[in-house]
N, C-alpha and C positions, 0 to 999 in steps of 0.2 A: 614239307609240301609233298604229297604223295604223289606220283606221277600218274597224270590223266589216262585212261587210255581208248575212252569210247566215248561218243555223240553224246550219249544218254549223261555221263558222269557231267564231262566238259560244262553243258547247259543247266545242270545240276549244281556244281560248284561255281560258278558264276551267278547263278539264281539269288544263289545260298549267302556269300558272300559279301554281291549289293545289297541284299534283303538285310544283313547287318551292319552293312556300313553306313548306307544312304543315311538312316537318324543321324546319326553324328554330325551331318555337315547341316542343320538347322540351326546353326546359331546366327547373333547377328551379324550384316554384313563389314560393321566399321570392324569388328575381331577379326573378320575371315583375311578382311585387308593386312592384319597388323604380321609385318614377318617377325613374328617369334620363335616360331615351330622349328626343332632343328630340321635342317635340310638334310637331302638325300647325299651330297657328299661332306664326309666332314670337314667340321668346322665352320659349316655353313647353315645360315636361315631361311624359311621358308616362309609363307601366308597359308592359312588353308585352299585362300583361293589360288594360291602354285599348285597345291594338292592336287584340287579337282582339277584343274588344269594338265597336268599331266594323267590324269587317267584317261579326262577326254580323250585328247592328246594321243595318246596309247589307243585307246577305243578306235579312233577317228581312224590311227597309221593299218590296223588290222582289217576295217573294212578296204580302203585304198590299195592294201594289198591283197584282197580278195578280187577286189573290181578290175587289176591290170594283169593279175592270172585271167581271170575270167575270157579280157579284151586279148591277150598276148596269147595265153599259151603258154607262159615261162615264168619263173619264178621272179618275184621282183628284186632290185637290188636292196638289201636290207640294212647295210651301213652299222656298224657298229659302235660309234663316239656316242655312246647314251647321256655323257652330260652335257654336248651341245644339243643330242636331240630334246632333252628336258627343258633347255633354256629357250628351242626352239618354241617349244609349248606353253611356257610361259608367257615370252612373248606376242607369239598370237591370241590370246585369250585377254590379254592384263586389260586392256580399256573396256572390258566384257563386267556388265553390271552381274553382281555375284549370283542372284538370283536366275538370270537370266543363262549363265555359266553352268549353274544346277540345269535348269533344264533340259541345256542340250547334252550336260553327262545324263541324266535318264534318258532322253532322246537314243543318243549311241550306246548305250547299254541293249535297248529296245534295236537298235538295229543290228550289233552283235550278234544278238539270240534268235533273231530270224535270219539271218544268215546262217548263224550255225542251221537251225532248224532243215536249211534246204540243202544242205551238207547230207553224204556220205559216213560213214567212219571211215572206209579206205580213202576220200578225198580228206579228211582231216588229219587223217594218221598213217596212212597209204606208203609215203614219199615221201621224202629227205628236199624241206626246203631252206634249211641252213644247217652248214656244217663248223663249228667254233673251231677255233686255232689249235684247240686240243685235241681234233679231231672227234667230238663226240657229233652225233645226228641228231637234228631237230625235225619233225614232222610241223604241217602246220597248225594243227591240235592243240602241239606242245608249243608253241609259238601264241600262239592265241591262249592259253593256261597263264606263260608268263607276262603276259600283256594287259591280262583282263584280273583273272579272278585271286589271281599269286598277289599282285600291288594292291587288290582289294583290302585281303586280308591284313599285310603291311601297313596299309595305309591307319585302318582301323586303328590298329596296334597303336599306329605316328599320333592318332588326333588326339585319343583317349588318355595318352599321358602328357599329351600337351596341354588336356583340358583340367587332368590333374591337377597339371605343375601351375594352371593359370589358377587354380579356387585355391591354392591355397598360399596365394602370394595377395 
C-alpha cells in the first residue's frame, strides 16, 4: 500500500479502487447473506453483506469525523478496539435489505469524495490526528487512505476468492 500523500492521489485511489470493487458485490442477495466468507479475524466468518457493511461503516465513521472537527475544533476520539468497532457495523446495518445497503455504500463513497474535494492537502495531511502506541503519526489523509480506499482493495481480494472457493464447490 503506497502511502498517500496528496488530495489529488487520495481521491484518485479511492476512485480507482471502488471503480473495482463495486462489480463484485452484484451478486445475489440470499449469497450476500450466507456467512461463508472468512472473516476479518481469524478463524472467523463473514457475509458479504458484513463486507459492505463495514466499509459503509468506515465510510460513514470518516465523515462523522470530519463533521465534529469541523463543529469542535479538535480532533475526535478515535478508539482503537477495531473488532468491536466492526461488530459495531455489522450490527447496525444487518436488518438493512442488501440492495439497499449497496446504495448507501455508493451513497458514502459519494460523500467521502466531496468531502475530500473541499479539503486542503495541509488540512488532510497538515496535522497529526492519531498517534499509534508505537508512536508512529497519522495525518487525516492517512486516516482516511486506511478507512476507504486500503479495505477497498482488501476487500476485492476477500470477495474474489470467496467467489472462487464458492464455483467450484
Amino acid at each position: 500500500m503506497p502511502v498517500l500523500t496528496t488530495k489529488d492521489e487520495l481521491i484518485k485511489d479511492i476512485e480507482t479502487t471502488y471503480k473495482k470493487l463495486r462489480p463484485e458485490f452484484d451478486i445475489d442477495e440470499k449469497l450476500a447473506l450466507e456467512e461463508t466468507m472468512e472473516g476479518q479475524i481469524k478463524g472467523t466468518t463473514m457475509s458479504v453483506h458484513n463486507l459492505v457493511s463495514y466499509l459503509n461503516g468506515w465510510g460513514q465513521r470518516m465523515l462523522e469525523w470530519d463533521d465534529f472537527y469541523q463543529k469542535n475544533h479538535q480532533i475526535p476520539e478515535i478508539g482503537t478496539n477495531y473488532g468491536e468497532i466492526a461488530k459495531s457495523f455489522y450490527e447496525k446495518y444487518q436488518g438493512v435489505d442488501y440492495q439497499k445497503l449497496l446504495g448507501q455504500f455508493d451513497k458514502t463513497v459519494e460523500d467521502v469524495l466531496k468531502m475530500l474535494e473541499g479539503k486542503t492537502n495541509d488540512e488532510l495531511y497538515g496535522n497529526v490526528w492519531y498517534t499509534a502506541s508505537s508512536g508512529s503519526e497519522y495525518s487525516f489523509g492517512r486516516l482516511v487512505q486506511f478507512n476507504t480506499s486500503s479495505p477497498y482493495k482488501n476487500a476485492r481480494n476477500r470477495i474474489r476468492k470467496w467467489k472462487k472457493e464458492k464455483s467450484s464447490t
